[in-house]
C-alpha positions as CSV (number, residue, x, y, z in Angstrom):
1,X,0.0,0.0,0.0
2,X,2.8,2.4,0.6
3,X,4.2,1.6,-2.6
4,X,1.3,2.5,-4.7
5,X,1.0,5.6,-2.5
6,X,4.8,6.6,-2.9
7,X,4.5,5.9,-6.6
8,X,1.3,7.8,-7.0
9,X,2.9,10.8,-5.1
10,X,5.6,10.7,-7.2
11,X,3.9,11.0,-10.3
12,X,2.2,14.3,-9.3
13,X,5.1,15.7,-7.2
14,X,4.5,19.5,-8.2
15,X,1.3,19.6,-6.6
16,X,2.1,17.2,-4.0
17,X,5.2,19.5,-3.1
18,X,3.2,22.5,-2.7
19,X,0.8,20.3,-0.8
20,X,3.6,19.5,1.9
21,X,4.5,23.1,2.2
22,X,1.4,24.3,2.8
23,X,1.4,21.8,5.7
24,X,5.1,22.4,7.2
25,X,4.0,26.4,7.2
26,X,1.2,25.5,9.3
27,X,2.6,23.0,11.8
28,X,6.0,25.6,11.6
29,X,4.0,28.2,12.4
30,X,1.8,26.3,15.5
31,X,5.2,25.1,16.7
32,X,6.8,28.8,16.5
33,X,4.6,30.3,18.6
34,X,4.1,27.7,20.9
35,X,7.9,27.3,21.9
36,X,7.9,31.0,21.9
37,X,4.9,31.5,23.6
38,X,6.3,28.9,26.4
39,X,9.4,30.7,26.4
40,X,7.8,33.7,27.0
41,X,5.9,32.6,30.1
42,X,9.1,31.0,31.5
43,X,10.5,34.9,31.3
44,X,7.5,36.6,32.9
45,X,7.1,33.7,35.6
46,X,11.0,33.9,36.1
47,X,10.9,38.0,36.3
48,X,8.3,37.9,39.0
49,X,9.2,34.8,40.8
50,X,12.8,36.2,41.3
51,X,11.5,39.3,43.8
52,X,10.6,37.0,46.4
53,X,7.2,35.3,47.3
54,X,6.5,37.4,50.5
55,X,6.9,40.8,48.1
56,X,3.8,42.9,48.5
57,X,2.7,45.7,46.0
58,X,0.3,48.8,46.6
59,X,-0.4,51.2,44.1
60,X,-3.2,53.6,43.4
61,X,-6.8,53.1,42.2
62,X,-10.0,51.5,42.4
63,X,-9.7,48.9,45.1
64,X,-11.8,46.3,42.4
65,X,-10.3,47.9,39.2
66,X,-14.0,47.8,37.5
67,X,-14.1,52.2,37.7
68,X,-12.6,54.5,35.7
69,X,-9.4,56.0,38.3
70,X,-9.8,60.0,39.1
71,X,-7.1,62.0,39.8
72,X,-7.9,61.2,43.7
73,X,-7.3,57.7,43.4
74,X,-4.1,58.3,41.4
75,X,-2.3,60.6,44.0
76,X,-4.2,58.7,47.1
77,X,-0.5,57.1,48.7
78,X,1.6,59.5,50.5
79,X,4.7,59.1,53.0
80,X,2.3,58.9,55.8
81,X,0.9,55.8,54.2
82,X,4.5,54.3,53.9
83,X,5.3,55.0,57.7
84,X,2.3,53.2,59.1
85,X,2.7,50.4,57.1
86,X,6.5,50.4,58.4
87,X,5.2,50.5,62.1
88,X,3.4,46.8,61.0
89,X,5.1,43.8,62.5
90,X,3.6,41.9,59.8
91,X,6.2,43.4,57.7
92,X,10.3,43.4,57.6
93,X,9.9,46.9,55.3
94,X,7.9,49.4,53.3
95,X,9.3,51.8,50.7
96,X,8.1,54.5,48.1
97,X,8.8,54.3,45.1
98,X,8.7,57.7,42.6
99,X,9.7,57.2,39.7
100,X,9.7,57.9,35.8
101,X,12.0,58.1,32.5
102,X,14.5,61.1,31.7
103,X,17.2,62.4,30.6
104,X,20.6,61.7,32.5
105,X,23.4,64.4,31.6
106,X,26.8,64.8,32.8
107,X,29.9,66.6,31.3
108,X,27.7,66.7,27.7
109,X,26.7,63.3,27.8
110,X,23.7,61.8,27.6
111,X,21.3,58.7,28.4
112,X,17.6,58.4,29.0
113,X,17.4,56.3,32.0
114,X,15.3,55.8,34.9
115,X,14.7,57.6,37.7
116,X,13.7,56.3,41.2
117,X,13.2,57.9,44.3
118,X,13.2,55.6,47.3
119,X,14.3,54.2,50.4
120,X,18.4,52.7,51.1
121,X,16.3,49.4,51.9
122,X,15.6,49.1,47.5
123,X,18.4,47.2,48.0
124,X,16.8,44.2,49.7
125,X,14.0,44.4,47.6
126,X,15.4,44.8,44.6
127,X,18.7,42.5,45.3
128,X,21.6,44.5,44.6
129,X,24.8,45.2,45.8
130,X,27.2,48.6,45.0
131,X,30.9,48.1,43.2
132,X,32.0,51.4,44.5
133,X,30.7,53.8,47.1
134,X,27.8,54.0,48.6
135,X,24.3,54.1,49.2
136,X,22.0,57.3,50.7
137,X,20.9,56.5,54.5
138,X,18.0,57.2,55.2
139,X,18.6,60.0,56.9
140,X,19.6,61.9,53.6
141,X,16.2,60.1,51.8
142,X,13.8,62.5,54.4
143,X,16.0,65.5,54.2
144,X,16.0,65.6,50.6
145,X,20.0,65.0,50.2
146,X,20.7,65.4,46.2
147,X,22.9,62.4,46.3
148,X,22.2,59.1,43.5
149,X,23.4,56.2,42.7
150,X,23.9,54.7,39.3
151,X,23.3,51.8,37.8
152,X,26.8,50.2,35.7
153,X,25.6,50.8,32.3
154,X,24.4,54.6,33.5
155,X,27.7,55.1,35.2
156,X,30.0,53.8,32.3
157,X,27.7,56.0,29.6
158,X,28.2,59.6,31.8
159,X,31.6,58.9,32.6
160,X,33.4,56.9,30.6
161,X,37.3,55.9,31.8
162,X,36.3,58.1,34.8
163,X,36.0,57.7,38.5
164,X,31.9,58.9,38.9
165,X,31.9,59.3,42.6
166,X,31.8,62.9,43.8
167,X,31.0,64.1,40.5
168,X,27.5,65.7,39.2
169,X,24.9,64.2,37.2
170,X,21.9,66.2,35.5
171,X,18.5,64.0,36.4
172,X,16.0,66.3,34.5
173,X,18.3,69.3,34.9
174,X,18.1,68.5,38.7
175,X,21.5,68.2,39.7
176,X,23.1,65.5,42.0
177,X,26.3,64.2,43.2
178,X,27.0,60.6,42.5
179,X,28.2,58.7,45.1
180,X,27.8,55.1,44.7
181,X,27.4,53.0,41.4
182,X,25.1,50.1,41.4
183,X,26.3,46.1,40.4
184,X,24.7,44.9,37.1
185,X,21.5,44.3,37.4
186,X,20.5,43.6,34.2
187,X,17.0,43.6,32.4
188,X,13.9,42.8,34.3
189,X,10.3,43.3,34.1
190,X,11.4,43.9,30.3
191,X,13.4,47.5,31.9
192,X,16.8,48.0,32.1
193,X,17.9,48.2,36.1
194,X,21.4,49.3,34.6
195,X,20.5,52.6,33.4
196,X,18.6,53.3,36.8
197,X,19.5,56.1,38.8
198,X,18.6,55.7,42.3
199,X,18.0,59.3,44.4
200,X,16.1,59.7,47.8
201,X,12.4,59.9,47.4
202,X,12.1,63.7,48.9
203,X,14.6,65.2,46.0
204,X,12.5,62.7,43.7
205,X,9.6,64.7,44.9
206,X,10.9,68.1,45.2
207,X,13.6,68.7,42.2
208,X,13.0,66.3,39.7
209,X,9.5,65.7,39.5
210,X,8.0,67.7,41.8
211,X,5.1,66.2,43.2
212,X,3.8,65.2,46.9
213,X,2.6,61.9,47.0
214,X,4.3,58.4,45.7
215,X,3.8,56.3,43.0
216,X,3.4,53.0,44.5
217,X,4.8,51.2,47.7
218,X,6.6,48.1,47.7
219,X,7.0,46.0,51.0
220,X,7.7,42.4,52.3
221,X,6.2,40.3,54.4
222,X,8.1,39.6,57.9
223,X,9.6,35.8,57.2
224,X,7.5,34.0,60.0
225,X,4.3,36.2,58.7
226,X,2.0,34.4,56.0
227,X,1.8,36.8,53.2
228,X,-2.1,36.3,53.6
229,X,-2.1,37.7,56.9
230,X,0.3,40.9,55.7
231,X,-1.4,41.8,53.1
232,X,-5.0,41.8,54.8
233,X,-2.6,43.9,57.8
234,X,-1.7,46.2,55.4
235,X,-5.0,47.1,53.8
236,X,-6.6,47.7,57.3
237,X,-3.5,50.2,57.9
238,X,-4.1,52.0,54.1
239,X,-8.0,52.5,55.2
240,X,-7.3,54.2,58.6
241,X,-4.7,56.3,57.4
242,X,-7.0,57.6,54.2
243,X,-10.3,57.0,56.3
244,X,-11.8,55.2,54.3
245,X,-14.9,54.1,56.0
246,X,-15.1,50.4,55.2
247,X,-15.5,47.6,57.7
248,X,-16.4,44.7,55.2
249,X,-13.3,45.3,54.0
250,X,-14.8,45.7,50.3
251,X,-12.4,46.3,47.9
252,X,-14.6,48.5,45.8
253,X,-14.7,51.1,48.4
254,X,-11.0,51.0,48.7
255,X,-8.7,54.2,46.8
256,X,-5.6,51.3,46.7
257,X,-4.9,48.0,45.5
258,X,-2.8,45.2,46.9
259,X,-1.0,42.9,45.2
260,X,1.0,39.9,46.3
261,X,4.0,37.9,44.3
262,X,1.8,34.9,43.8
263,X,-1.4,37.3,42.6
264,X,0.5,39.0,40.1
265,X,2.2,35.2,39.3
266,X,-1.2,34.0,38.7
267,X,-2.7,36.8,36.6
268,X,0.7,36.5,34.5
269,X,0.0,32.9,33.6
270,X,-3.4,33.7,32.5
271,X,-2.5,36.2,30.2
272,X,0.3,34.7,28.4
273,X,-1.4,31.4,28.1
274,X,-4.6,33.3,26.4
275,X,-1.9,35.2,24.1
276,X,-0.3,32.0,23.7
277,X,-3.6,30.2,22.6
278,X,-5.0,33.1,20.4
279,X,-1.5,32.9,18.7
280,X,-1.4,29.3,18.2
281,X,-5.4,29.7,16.7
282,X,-4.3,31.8,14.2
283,X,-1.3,29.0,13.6
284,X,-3.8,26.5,13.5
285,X,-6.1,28.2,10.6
286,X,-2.7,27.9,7.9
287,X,-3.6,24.3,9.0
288,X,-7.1,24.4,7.8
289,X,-6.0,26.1,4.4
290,X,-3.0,23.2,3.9
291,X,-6.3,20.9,4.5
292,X,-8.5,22.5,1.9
293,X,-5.5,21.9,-0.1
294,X,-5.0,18.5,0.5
295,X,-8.4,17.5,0.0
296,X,-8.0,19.5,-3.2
297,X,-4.8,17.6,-4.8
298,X,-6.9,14.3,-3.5
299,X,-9.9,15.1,-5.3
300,X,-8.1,15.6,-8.7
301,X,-6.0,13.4,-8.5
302,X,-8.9,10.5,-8.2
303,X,-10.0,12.1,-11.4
304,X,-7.0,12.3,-13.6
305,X,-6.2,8.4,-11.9
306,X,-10.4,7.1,-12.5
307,X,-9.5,4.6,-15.3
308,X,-6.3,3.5,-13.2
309,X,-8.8,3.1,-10.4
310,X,-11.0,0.8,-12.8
311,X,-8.3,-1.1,-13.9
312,X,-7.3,-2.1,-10.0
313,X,-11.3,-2.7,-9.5
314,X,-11.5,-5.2,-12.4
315,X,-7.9,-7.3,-11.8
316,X,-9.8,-7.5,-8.1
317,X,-8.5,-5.0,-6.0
318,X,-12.3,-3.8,-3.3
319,X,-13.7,-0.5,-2.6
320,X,-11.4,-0.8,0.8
321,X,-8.2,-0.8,-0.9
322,X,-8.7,1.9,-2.9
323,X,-10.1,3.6,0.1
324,X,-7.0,2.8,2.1
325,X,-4.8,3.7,-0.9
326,X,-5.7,7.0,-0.9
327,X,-6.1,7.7,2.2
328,X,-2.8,6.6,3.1
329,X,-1.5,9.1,0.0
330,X,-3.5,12.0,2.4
331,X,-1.3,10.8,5.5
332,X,1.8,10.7,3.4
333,X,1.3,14.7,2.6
334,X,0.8,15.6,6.1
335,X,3.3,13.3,7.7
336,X,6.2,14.7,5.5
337,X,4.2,18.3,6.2
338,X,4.3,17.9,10.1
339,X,8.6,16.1,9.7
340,X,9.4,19.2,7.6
341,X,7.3,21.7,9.7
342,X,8.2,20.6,13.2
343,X,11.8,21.1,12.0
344,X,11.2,24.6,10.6
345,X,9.5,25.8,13.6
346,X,12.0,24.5,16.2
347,X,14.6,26.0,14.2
348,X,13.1,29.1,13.6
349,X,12.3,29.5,17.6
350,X,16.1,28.2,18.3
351,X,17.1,31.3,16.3
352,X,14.6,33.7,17.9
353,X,15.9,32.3,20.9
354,X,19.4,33.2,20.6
355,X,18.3,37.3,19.3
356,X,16.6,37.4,22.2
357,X,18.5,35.7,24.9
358,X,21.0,39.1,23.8
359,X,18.0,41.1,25.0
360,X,16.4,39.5,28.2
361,X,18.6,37.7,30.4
362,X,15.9,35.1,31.8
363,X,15.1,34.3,27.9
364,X,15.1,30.4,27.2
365,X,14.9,28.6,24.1
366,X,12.1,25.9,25.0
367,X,10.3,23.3,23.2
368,X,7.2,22.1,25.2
369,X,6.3,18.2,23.8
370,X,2.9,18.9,24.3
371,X,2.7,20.9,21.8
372,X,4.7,19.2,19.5
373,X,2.9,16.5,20.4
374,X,-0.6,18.0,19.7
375,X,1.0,19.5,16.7
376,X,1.1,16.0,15.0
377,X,-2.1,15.2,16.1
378,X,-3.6,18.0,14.6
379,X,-1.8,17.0,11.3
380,X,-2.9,13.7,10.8
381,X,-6.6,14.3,11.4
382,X,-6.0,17.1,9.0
383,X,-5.0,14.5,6.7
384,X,-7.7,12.1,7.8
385,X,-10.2,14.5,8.0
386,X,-9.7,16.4,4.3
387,X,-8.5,12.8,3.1
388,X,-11.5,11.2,3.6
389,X,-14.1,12.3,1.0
390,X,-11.8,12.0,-1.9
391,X,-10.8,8.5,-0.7
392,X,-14.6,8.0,-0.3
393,X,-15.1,9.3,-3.9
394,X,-12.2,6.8,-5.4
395,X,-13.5,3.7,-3.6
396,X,-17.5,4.5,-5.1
397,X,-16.4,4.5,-8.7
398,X,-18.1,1.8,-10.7
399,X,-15.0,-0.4,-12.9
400,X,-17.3,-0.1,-15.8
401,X,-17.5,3.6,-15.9
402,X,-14.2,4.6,-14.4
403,X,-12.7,2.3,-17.3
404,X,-14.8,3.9,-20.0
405,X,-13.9,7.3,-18.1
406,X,-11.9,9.9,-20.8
407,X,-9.9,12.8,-19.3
């Protein structure tokens, strides 16, 4: 049976070549997006897994997220929230954070960067260590000290073959002394911590962008604290100090939203894994067209092949084997389709892989068998499923007929 099918192939092998392209673009294309998509989620997962599963986030807003913010809700934190929430025992810390892009100018060099006003205890929360200098106490982060640390690639941009510490940098024509420079840090939450430049939250406020509340406030749950139980602590503590008159503890009367580590993990692995299916839909619809196709090549070739058809029916081949001739022809398409396709996709994500490892650290090249596995499924029901009718057609003809049939 494969013989006949390999011969018959072989006979038509223009259209049966387009055939087997159509089908390696769509299982390429399913296979693409699905190691990418994976590869993707192991980034995101990895960026918010590696600040620590007792990390707490509060930021400005409707407590339930289903109203349009006003400017109240937006500028609701202050450093009065911060410093009850560091009175908590529930928690080791609590910091501001102010912060925004700009432009970083020293000695007529420049670099748009990050700027971050905060606490000296960033450090812990955002896990690095200095390779010269020092950072600002936090004394010098409530008087308003213009003092900053840079992050490496900042600090090697401004002052190239130069010593940066003691010398000024321009953060939004604010001007600071730099006295510590940051270890690499390297890309994370898709921003580069390298061109950060960290300054006490009161200059954030006052010289550079001159404002009076914070952004959003980062803290961490004390180590023998379940994050649960901090992060319910810290929303009572957010409702006394804006009196917010709420003793359901409704989130939809709240002017804040907390977020925990695992939350935000959670609400990450929905999204990508929609993105991930909707991409690997539209992946899957190439395979519906390289069906069409096949079912297209099947059904003329049982016409251009009728009176070899009636010859086999009259030397005694049945209905069956001409059923299970060409249906094994439609398999043939789409097994060399899927061979040819699974290669082009894994080879085409190994590549993507390696551009993008240059740009996010955490990226990994990653192959998931399921849906390689599902992949190949998906191709040999296509060549069931748009194999079947033609095959159904070539095993009805009549010997009589097909014999007398002229093309």
């Amino acid at each position: 049976m494969l013989g006949f099918a390999s011969l018959a192939l072989m006979a038509n092998r223009s259209r049966a070549i387009l055939t087997i392209i159509g089908v390696t673009i769509g299982i390429g294309s399913v296979i693409l997006v699905s190691s990418l998509g994976e590869s993707a989620r192991g980034l995101i997962v990895g960026e918010v897994s590696g600040i620590g599963a007792n990390s707490i986030f509060i930021e400005p807003g409707p407590g339930d997220g289903n109203r349009i913010a006003s400017r109240a809700d937006l500028i609701a934190l202050n450093m009065r929230d911060v410093e009850a929430l560091k009175r908590l025992p529930e928690l080791d810390f609590a910091i501001p954070y102010i912060q925004g892009n700009g432009l970083l100018a020293a000695e007529e060099r420049f670099l748009t960067g990050q700027i971050v006003g905060t606490e000296p205890e960033v450090q812990i929360f955002d896990n690095f260590t200095l390779t010269a200098g020092r950072f600002f106490t936090s004394e010098e982060a409530r008087s308003g000290a213009r003092v900053a640390v840079l992050g490496s690639s900042a600090a090697e941009q401004l002052f190239p073959s130069q010593d940066p510490l003691g010398r000024q940098v321009s953060l939004r024509r604010a001007t600071f002394t730099v006295i510590g420079v940051a270890a690499p840090q390297g890309t994370k939450f898709f921003q580069d911590y390298d061109k950060r430049a960290y300054v006490p939250y009161t200059a954030a406020q006052w010289y550079v962008f001159g404002i009076d509340y914070v952004q959003f406030i980062a803290a961490r749950a004390a180590q023998s604290v379940p994050v649960s139980v901090a992060q319910e602590a810290v929303e009572w503590s957010l409702r006394e100090t804006n009196n917010i008159d709420n003793p359901r503890g409704e989130p939809r009367l709240d002017n804040f939203r907390v977020r925990t580590q695992e939350e935000a993990l959670e609400i990450l692995k929905t999204v990508t894994t929609a993105f991930q299916a909707l991409l690997i839909a539209i992946g899957a619809i190439s395979l519906l067209v390289s069906g069409i196709g096949i079912m297209n090549i099947m059904l003329v070739s049982v016409i251009e092949r009728t009176k070899e058809i009636g010859l086999r029916r009259a030397v005694g081949a049945t209905s069956g084997d001409i059923l299970k001739q060409f249906l094994t022809e439609a398999l043939m398409l789409t097994f060399c389709g899927a061979v040819f396709g699974l290669l082009l996709g894994a080879g085409g994500a190994y590549v993507a892989s390696l551009i993008l490892d240059g740009q996010f650290d955490r990226w990994k090249f990653s192959l998931p068998l399921g849906s390689v596995s599902a992949a190949l499924g998906v191709a040999a029901l296509t060549g069931l499923g748009f194999g079947t009718y033609p095959a159904w057609r070539a095993s009805r003809l009549k010997p009589i007929e097909a014999l007398k049939y002229e093309n």
